[in-house]
C-alpha positions in Angstrom: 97.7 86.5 87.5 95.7 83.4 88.8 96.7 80.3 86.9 94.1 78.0 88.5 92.2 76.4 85.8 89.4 75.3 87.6 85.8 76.2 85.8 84.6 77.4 89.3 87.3 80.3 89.6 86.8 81.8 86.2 84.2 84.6 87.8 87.2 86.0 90.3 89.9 88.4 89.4 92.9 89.9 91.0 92.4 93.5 91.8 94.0 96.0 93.6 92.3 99.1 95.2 93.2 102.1 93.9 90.6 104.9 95.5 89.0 104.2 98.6 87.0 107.3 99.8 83.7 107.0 101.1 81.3 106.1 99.5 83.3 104.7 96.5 85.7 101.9 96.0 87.7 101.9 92.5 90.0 98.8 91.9 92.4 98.0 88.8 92.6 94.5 87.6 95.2 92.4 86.1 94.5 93.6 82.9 94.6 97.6 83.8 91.2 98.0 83.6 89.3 100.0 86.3 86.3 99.1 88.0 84.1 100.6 90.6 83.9 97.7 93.7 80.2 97.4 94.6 79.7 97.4 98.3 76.3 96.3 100.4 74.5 98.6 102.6 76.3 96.9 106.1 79.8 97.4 104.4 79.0 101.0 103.6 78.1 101.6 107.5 80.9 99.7 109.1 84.0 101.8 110.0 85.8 99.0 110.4 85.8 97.5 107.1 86.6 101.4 105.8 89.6 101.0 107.7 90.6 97.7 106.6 90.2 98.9 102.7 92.5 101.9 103.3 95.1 99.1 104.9 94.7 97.1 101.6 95.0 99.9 99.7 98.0 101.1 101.3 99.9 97.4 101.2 98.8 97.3 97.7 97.5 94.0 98.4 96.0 91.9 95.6 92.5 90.4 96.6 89.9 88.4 94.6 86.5 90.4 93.2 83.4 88.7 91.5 83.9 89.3 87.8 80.2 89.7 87.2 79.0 91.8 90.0 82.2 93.5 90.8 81.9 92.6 94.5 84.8 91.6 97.1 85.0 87.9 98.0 84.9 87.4 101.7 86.5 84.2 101.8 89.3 84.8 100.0 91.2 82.6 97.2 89.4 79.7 99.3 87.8 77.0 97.0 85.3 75.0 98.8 86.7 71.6 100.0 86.2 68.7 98.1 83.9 66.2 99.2 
């Protein structure tokens, strides 16, 4: 579970995919609840990152998704650096 209590990572969550099949993505959070990951039209075309989502999948890998929109992070747990 993500202990960080900094107001700017409230809108991420730990999931870990659960169903990866083409075209859908389900993940399971923290909390048990299921959600349906929603991917952008490049993601959807590139074999690539299919492949890697399987890999995740398979490692049962936790990795951060947008509370709100439900989408993967691409930069990780990675806060921006402080200035």
């Amino acid at each position: 579970m993500l202990l960080d209590t900094d107001p700017k990572i409230k809108n991420i969550t730990a999931v870990q995919l659960v169903k990866v099949t083409y075209p859908l993505v389900i993940a399971k959070t923290e909390d048990g609840e299921f959600v349906k990951v929603k991917l952008s039209d490049d993601q959807l075309q590139d074999p690539l990152f299919w492949d890697t989502l399987k890999n995740i999948r398979k490692s049962q890998l936790w990795v951060p998704l947008g509370r709100h929109f439900h989408q993967l992070l691409s930069n990780d747990w990675l806060m921006p650096a402080a200035q």
